[in-house]
C-alpha positions in Angstrom: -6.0 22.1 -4.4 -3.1 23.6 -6.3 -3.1 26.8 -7.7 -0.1 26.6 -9.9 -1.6 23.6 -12.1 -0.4 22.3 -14.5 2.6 21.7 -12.4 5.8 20.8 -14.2 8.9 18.7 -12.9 11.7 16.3 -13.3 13.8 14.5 -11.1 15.7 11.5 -10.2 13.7 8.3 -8.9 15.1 7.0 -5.2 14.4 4.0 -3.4 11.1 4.6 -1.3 9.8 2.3 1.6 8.7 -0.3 -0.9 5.8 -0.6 0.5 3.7 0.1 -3.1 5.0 -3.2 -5.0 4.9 -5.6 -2.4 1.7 -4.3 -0.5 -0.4 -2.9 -2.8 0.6 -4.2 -6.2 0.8 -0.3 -7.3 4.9 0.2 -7.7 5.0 3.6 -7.3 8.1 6.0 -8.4 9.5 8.4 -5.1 11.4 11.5 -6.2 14.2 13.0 -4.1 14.4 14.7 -1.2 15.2 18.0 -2.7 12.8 17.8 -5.8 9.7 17.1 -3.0 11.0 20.3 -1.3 11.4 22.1 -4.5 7.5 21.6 -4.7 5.4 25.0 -3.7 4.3 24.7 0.2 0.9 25.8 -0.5 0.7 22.4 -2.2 -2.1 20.4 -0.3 -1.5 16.8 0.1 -3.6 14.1 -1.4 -4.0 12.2 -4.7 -3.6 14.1 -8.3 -3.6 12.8 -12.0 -1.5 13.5 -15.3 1.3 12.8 -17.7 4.6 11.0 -16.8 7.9 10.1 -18.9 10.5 7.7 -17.2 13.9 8.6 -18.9 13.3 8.5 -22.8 10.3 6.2 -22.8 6.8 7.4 -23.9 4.3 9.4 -21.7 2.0 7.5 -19.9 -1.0 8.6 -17.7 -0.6 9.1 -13.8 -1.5 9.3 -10.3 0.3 10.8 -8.0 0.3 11.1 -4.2 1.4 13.9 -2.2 1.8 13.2 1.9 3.3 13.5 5.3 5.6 10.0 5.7 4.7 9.1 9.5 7.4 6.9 9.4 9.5 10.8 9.0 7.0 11.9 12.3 5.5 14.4 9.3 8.2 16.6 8.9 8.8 15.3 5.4 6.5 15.3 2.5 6.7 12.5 -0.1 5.7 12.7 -3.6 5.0 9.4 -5.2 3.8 8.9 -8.8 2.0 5.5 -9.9 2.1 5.3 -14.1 -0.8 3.6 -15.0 0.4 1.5 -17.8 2.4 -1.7 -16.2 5.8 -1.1 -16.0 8.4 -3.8 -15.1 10.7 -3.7 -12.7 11.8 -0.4 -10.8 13.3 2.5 -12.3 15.8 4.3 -9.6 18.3 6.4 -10.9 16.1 7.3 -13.9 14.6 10.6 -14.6 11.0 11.1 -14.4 9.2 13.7 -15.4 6.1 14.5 -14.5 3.0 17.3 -15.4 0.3 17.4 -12.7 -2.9 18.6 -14.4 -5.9 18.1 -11.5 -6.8 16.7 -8.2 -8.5 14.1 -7.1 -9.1 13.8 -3.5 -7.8 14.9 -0.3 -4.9 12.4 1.7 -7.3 10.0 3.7 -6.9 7.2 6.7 -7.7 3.5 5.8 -9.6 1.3 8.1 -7.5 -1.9 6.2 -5.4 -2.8 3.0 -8.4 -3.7 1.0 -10.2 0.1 1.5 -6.5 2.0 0.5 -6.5 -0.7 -2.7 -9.9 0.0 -3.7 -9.6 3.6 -3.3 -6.4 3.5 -5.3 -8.5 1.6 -8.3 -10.8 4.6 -8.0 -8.1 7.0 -8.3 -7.0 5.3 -11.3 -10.0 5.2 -12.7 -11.0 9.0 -12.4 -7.1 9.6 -13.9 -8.0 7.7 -16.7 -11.4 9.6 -17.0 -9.9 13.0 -16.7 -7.0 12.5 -18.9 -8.8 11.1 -22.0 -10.4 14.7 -22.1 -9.2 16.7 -24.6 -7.8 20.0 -23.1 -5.7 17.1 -20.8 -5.1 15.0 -24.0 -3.0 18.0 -25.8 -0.4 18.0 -22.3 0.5 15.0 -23.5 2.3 16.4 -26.2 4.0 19.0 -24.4 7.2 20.3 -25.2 8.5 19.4 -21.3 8.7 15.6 -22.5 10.8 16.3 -25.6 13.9 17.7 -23.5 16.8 15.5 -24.0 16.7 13.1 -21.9 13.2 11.9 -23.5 13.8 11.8 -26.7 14.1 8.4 -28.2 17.4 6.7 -28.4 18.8 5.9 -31.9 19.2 1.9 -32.1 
């Protein structure tokens, strides 16, 4: 899948084609244009798990998607994470950052709604899986998230 894994970045959060909130249910978080190409192009597409921190909040488990946007006639790649715990509203403008431990699956075609949601569930569930094993666990801890702008605000 990825041969530079664990994968680390950080970028801002833009607007997507809000598609994953009012589709799916899944909100999902789209980096920039310039972190996607910032990516290695040996990446292959499809859906991975990890850790992700949205500005100075805590580190919650992922999944994230990487795939040609049709709507772009495949010319550009989007990268979009999903943080498992619920998070309220959107978060553009904010910084996320983001280690990619594994991979789960290759990019597929649905047949309907129903088949991408349920395969979406299964993602989340194999995320969860994976990253409640130790070796995954310690990541969560990393360094990476402690940069400035995650560390916890003084109230």
């Amino acid at each position: 899948a990825m041969r530079r894994l664990p994968y680390f970045c950080r970028g801002e959060v833009v607007k997507g084609f809000g598609r994953g909130s009012k589709e799916l249910g899944i909100p999902t978080a789209n980096f920039s244009e310039q972190v996607v190409e910032s990516f290695p192009s040996d990446i292959s597409t499809g859906v991975y798990y990890g850790w992700a921190c949205v500005g100075n909040g805590d580190v919650h488990k992922m999944v994230l998607s990487i795939g040609w946007n049709p709507f772009y006639k495949n010319i550009k790649k989007s990268v979009e994470t999903h943080i498992i715990d619920t998070f309220k509203g959107d978060f553009y403008g904010e910084i996320l950052s983001i280690v990619i431990l594994g991979y789960i699956r290759s990019e597929k075609n649905f047949t309907s709604l129903e088949a991408l949601i349920s395969a979406i569930q299964e993602d989340i569930e194999e995320a969860k899986r994976q990253l409640d094993l130790p070796e995954h666990l310690k990541l969560k801890e990393d360094n990476f998230f402690r940069l400035p702008e995650c560390k916890p605000v003084n109230h």
